[in-house]
C-alpha positions in Angstrom: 0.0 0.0 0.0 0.9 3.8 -1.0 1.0 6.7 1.3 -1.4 8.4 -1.1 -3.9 5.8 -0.6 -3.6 5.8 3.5 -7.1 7.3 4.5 -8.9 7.5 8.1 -9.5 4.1 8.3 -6.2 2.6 7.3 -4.2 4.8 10.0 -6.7 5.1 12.9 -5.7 0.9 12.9 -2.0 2.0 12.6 -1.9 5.0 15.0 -4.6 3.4 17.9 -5.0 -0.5 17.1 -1.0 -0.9 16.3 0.5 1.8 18.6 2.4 2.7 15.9 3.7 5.9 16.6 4.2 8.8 13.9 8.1 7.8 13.4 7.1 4.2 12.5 4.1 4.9 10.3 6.5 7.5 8.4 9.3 4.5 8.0 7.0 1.9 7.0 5.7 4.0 4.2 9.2 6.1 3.2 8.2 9.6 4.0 8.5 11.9 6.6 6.9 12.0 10.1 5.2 15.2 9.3 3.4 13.9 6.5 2.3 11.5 9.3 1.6 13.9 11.6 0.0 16.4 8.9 -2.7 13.6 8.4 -3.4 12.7 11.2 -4.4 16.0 12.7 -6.2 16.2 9.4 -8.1 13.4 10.6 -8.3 14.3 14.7 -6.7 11.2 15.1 -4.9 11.5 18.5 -3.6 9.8 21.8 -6.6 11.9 23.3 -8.8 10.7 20.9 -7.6 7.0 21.6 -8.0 7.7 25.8 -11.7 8.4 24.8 -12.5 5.4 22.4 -10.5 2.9 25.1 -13.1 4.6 27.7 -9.9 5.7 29.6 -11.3 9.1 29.4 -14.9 10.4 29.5 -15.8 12.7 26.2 -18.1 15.6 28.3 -15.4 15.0 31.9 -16.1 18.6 33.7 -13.1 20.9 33.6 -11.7 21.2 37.2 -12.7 24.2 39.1 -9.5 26.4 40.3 -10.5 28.6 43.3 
């Protein structure tokens, strides 16, 4: 598979299923991690984003209040 044909699917598996991070991902494919790193902020693909969908983290958590 080509960079170019990488889409949301394809590195949500790489980036939360894998652990892959953005080094790897760049390396498997030949390019560099911002390319990586580029896409997947184009896709909200993050490790918060991961927390959430493992239900490590709660989506609507209240902010803590600072007195």
């Amino acid at each position: 598979m080509e960079w170019e044909q990488v889409g949301k699917e394809e590195l949500e598996k790489l980036y939360y299923d894998n652990d892959y991070t953005d080094n790897q991902i760049a390396q498997m494919f030949h390019i560099t991690k911002g390319k990586v790193t580029y896409r997947r902020r184009k896709y909200n693909i993050s490790m918060l984003q991961k927390a959430i969908r493992d239900g490590k983290v709660s989506q609507n958590q209240p902010e803590s209040s600072v007195s």
